[in-house]
C-alpha positions in Angstrom: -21.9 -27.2 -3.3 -19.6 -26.5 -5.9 -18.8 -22.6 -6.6 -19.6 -22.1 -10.3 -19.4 -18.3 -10.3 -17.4 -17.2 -13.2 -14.1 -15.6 -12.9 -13.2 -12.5 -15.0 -10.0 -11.9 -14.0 -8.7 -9.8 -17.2 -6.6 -6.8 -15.3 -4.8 -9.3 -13.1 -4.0 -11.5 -16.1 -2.8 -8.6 -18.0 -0.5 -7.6 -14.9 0.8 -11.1 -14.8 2.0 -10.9 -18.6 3.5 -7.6 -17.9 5.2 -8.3 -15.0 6.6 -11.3 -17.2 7.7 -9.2 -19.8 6.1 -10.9 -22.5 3.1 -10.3 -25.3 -0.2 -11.7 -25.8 1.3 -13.7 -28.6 4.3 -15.4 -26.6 1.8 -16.2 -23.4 -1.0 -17.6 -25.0 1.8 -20.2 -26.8 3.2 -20.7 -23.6 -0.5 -21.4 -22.3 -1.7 -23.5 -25.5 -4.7 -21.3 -26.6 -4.7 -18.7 -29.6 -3.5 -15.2 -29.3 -7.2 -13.9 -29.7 -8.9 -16.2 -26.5 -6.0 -14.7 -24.3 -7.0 -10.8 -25.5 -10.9 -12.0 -24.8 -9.7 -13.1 -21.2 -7.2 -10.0 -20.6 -10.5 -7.9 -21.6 -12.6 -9.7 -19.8 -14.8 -11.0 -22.5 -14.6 -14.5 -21.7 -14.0 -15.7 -18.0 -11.1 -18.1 -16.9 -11.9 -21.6 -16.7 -10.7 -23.7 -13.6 -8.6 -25.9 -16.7 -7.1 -22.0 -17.5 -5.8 -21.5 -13.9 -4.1 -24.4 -13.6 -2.7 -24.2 -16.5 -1.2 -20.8 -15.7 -0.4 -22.0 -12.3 2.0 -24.7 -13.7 3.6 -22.3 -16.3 4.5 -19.2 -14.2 4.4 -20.6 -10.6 1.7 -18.8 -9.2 -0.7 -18.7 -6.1 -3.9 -19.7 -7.2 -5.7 -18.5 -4.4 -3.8 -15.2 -3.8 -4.5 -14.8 -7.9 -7.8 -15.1 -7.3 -8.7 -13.2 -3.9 -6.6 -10.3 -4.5 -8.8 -9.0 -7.1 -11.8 -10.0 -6.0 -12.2 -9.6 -2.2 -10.6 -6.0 -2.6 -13.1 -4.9 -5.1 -15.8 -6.2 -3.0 -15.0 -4.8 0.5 -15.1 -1.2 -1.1 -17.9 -2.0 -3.3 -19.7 -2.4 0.0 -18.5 -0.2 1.8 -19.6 2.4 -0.8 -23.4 0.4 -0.6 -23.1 1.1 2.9 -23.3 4.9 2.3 -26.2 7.2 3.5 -27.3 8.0 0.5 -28.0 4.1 -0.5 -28.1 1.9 2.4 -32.2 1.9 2.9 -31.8 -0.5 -0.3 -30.1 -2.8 1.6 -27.9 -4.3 -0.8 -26.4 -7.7 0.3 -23.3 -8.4 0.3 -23.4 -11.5 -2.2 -24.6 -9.3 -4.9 -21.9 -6.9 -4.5 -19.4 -9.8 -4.7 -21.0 -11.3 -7.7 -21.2 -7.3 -9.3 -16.9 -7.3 -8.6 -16.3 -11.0 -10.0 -18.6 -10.8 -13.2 -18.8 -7.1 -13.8 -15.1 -5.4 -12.5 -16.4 -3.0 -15.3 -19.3 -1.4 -13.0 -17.2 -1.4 -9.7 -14.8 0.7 -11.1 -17.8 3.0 -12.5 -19.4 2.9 -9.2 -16.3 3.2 -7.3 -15.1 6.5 -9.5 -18.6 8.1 -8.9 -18.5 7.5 -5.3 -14.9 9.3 -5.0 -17.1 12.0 -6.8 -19.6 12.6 -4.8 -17.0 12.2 -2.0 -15.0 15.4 -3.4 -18.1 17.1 -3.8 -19.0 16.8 -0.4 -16.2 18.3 0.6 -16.6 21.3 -1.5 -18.3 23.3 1.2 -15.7 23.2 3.5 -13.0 24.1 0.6 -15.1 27.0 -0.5 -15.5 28.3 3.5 -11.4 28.0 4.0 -10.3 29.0 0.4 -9.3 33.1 0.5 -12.1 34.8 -2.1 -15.7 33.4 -2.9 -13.3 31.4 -6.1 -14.5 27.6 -6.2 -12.2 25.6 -5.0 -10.8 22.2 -6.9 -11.0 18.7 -4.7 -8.0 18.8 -2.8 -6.5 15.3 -2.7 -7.5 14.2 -6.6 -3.9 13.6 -7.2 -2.8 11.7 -4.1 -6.0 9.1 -4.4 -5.2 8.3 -8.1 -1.4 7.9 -7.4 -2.5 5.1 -4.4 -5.2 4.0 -6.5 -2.5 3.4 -9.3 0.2 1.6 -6.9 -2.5 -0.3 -5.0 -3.7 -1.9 -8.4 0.1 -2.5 -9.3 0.6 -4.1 -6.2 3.2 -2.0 -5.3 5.6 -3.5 -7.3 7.3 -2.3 -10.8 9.3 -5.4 -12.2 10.9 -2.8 -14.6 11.9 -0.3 -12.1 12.9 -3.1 -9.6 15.4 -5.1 -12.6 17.3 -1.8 -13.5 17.8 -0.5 -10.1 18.7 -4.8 -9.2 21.3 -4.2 -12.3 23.0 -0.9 -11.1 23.5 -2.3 -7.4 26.4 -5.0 -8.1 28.3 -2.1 -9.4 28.2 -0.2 -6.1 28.4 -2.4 -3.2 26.5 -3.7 -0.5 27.5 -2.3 2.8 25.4 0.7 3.8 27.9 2.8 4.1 30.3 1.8 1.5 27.2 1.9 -0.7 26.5 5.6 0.6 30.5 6.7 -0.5 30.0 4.9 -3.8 26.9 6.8 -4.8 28.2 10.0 -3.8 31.6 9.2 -6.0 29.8 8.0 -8.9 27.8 11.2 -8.9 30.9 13.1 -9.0 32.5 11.1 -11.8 29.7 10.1 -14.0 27.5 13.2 -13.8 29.8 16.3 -12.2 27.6 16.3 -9.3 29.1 17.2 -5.8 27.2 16.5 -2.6 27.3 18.6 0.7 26.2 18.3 4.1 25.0 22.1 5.0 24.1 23.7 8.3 20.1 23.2 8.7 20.0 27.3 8.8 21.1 27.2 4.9 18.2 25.0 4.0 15.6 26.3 5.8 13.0 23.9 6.4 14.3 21.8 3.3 15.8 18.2 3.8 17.9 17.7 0.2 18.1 20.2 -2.6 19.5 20.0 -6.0 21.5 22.8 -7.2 21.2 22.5 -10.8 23.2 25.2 -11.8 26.1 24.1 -9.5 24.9 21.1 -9.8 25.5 20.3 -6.0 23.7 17.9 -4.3 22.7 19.7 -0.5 21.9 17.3 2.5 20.6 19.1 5.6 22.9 18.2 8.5 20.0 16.8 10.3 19.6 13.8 8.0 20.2 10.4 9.7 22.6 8.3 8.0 19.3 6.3 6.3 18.0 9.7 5.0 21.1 10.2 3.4 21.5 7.2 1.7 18.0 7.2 0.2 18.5 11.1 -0.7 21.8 10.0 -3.0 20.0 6.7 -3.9 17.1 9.4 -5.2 19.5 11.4 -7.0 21.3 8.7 -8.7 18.0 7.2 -9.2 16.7 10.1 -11.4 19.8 10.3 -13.6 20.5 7.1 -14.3 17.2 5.7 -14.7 15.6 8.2 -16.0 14.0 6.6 -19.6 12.7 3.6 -17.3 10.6 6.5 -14.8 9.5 8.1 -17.2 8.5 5.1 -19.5 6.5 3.8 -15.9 5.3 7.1 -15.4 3.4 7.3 -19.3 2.2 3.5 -18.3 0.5 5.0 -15.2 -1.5 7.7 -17.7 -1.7 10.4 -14.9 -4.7 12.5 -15.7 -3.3 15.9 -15.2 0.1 17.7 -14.4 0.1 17.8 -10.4 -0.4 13.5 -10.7 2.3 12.9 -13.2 4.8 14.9 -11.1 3.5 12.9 -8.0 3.8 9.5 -10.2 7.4 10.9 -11.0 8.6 11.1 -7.4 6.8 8.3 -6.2 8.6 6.2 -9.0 12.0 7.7 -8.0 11.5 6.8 -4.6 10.5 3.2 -5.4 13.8 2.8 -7.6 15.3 4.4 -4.5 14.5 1.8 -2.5 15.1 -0.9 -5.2 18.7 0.2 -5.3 19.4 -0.1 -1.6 17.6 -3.2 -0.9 17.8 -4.9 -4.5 14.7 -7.0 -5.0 16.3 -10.9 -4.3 18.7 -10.0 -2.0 17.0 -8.4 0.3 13.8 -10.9 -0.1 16.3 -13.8 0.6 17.6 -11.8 4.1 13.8 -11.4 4.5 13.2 -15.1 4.7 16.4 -16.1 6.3 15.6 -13.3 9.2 11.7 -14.7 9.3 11.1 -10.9 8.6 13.4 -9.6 11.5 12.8 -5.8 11.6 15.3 -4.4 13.2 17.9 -6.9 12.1 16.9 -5.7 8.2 17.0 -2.0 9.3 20.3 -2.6 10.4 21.8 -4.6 7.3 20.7 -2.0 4.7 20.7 1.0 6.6 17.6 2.2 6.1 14.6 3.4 7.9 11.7 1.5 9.6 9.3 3.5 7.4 11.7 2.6 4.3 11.9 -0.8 5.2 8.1 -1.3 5.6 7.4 0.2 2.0 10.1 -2.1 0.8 8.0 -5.1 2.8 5.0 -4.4 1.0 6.5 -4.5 -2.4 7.7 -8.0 -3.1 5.4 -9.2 -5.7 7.8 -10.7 -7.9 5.7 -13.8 -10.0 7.5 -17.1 -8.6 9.8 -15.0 -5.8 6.8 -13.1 -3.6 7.4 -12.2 0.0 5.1 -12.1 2.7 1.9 -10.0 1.5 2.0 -7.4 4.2 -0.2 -4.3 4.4 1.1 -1.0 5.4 -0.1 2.1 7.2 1.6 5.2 9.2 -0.3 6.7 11.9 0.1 9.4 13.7 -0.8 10.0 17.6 -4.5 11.6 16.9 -4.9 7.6 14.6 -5.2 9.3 11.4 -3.7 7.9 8.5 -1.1 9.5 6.6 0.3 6.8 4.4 -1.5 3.6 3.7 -0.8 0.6 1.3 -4.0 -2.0 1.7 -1.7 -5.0 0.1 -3.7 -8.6 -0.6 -5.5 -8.1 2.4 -6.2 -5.1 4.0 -8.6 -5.3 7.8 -10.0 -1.9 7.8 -12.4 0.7 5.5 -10.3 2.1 2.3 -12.4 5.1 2.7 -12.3 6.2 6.0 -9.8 5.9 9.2 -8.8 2.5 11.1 -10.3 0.7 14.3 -9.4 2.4 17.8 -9.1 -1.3 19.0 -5.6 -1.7 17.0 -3.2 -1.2 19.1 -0.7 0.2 16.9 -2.0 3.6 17.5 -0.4 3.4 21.1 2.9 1.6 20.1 5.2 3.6 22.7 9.1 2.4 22.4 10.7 3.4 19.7 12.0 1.0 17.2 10.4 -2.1 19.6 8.4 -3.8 17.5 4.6 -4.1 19.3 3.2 -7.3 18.1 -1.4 -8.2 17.9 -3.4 -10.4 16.9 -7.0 -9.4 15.6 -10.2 -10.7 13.9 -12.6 -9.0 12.0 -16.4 -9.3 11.9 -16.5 -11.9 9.4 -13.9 -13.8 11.5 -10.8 -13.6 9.5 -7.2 -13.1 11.9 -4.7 -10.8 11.3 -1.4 -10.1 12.9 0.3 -6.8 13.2 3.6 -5.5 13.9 3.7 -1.6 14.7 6.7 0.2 15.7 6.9 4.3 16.8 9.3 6.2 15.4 12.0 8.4 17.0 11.4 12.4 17.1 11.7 13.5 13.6 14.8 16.1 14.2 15.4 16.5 10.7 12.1 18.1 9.8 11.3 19.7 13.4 7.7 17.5 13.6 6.4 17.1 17.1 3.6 14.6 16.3 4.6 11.0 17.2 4.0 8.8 14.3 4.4 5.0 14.1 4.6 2.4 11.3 2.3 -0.4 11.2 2.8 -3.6 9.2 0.5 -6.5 8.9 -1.0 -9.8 7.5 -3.2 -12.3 7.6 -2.4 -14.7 10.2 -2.0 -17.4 8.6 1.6 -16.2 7.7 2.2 -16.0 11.3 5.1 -19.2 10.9 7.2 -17.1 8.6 7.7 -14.3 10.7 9.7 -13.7 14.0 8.0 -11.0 15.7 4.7 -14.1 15.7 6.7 -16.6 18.0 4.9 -17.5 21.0 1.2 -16.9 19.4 -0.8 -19.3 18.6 -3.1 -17.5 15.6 -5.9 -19.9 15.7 -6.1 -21.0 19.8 -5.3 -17.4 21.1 -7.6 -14.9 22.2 -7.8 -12.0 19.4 -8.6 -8.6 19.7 -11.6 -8.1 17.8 -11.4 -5.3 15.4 -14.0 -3.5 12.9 -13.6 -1.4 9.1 -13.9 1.9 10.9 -16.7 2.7 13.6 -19.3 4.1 11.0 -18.9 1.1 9.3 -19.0 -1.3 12.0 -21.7 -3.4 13.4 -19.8 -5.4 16.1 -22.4 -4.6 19.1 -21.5 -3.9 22.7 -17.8 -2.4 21.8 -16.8 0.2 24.6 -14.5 1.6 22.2 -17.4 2.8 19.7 -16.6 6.6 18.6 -19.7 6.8 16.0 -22.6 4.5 15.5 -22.9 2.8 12.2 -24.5 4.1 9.4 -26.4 1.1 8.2 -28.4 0.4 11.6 -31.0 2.4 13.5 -30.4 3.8 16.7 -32.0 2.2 19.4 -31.5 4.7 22.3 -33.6 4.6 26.1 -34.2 6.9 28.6 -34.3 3.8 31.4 -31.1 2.2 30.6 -27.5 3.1 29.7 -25.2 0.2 28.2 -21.7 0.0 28.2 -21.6 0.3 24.5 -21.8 4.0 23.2 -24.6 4.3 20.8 -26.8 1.3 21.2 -28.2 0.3 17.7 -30.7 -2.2 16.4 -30.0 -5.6 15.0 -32.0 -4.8 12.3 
């Protein structure tokens, strides 16, 4: 049977034209339909016709499929996943109705989805108000750092704008690491009077880089590998000389209060940063050619493993996208630090990972730990996780590791896959997060799931913690 759900794709569109760099009035000629039918689909007043995605797959080159899912799958996994809550999930909603409620109505996800980190911060509140000094109320602590990776996860991760002016400054600077490292630091000099100076890690105290803006001196603490110092001059060049095209993406982002717009300011730094180190179609191109070689990329740019796999996750370009890989840094207790859920992201967006993914225990550093997994609804996955060397510059004793992944059916494309079979082998069969999984009989089970019943005996013990109902 034919699926004749209707599509109301209107912030995905209105990303496409962006990243395009055109108007409403240039794409709808381009498309063939009148300015004021392309501002009804961009506001998701009408919905786009089968006739309408073709149409814009054969003018801009796109991914039908990936145009489509992006949107809609993410939207629905944390529409239920929020349904799944305590509060609501006696009602029972199924998950086809929250599907059709993110496809037809993207409007009341986002209202539900809002709410829900509301009640989330309120929740918390106690235990603010019990560790906050005084009896003062205290203000949800992470508001800024969940709309900054709400804002870059509904980007994409990816800024055409800030990827095409750092793309234009590279040529002038060149491409070896370390010639590209002495031509920032002289360019800093003669264009903006800026020195830079490796200082003893006593003068910094605790700080990696620090700008002196009165002697307007650039200090690197001596601790900094050769990658940290590169991105901390790519940073600083970053901030001067693209200034007007930060800030412009920073207003775009609309950050709702001051500690978020200085967040969205360094964030954006940092991803022009990387932009100028690993330009956007170079380093795609050595992506490809590599088949996504990790520690042959590292190498050629001269960057970190946790540099390179934010750059990995950012190649979105319309007509030149790389593999859509997800990202997340872990550290040895599984908790996530950093996380970017890409086109396709395995686990809960609200909570922490599965304790069956191995890339908690990734040991080696910079050996790239390769698995393959399958959810509950049977969709495969690779992953590629690697641990990261003792962080002497900032004295941190926790062992994190980076984790990269995708589905598996770009398993061909990369090198770290050869010798799996991703549909024949045996995968490792994963869950959201163990509150909200219902995969029985898993040894691994920290917590039982919230949306079944507990069904516990006296007479029997089974090898699954926390035995629960099937219905």
């Amino acid at each position: 049977m034919a699926d004749d759900r209707k599509l109301y794709l209107g912030p995905k569109l209105r990303v496409l034209r962006r990243e395009l760099g055109i108007n409403q009035t240039r794409m709808a000629e381009e498309l063939g339909v009148s300015p004021s039918y392309l501002n009804h689909l961009e506001r998701n007043q009408r919905p786009l016709t089968a006739q309408m995605l073709l149409r814009l797959a054969n003018t801009y080159d796109i991914d039908i499929r990936a145009f489509v899912a992006s949107t809609q799958e993410g939207a629905a996994r944390e529409l239920t996943e929020i349904l799944s809550d305590a509060l609501v999930r006696d009602i029972g909603v199924p998950r086809d109705e929250a599907l059709e409620v993110a496809e037809n109505y993207p409007g009341v996800s986002e209202a539900i989805s809002r709410f829900y980190r509301a009640l989330s911060d309120l929740r918390r509140l106690p235990e603010q108000m019990a560790s906050a000094p005084g009896s003062g109320m205290a203000a949800p602590l992470h508001a800024p750092l969940d709309w900054l990776r709400e804002t870059i996860a509904r980007a994409g991760n990816h800024f055409p704008e800030l990827d095409a002016a750092a793309e234009a400054l590279n040529p002038e600077l060149g491409d070896d690491p370390a010639s590209l490292q002495a031509a920032i630091r002289t360019r800093l000099k003669e264009r903006h009077g800026m020195a830079t100076q490796i200082v003893r890690e006593d003068v910094l105290a605790g700080t990696l880089r620090h700008y002196d803006m009165h002697r307007r001196r650039l200090l690197l603490n001596e601790r900094l590998p050769a990658s940290g110092r590169l991105f901390a001059l790519a940073y600083q060049l970053c901030s001067q000389e693209m200034a007007d095209a930060i800030a412009a993406q920073v207003a775009r982002a609309a950050p709702p209060d001051e500690d978020s717009r200085r967040l969205a300011a360094i964030a954006f730094t940092n991803h022009a940063a990387a932009a100028l180190i690993m330009p956007y179609d170079r380093f795609r191109q050595a992506a490809e050619q590599s088949r996504y070689d990790l520690p042959l990329l590292r190498a050629r740019f001269g960057v970190s493993v946790e540099q390179l796999a934010h750059r990995l996750t950012s190649l979105g370009r319309t007509g030149a996208r790389g593999v859509p890989f997800f990202m997340a840094k872990l550290d040895r207790a599984g908790i996530v630090s950093k996380r970017f859920e890409g086109e396709a992201w395995p686990f809960a967006k609200l909570g922490g990972t599965c304790p069956r993914w191995d890339a908690h225990d990734a040991g080696e550093p910079d050996k790239v730990q390769t698995q393959l997994i399958e959810t509950l609804d049977g969709r495969r996955f690779l992953s590629f996780a690697v641990a990261l060397r003792a962080d002497d510059a900032s004295g941190a004793r926790g062992r994190s590791v980076i984790a990269i992944g995708c589905e598996a059916k770009h398993g061909g494309r990369i090198v770290h896959a050869d010798g799996i079979d991703v549909e024949k082998d045996a995968a490792a069969g994963v869950g959201p997060t163990c509150h909200l999984c219902e995969r029985r009989a898993c040894p691994d089970r920290a917590l039982p799931p919230v949306t079944r019943a507990l069904d516990l005996h006296g007479y029997e013990r089974t090898v699954a913690p926390f035995p629960f109902r099937r219905v």
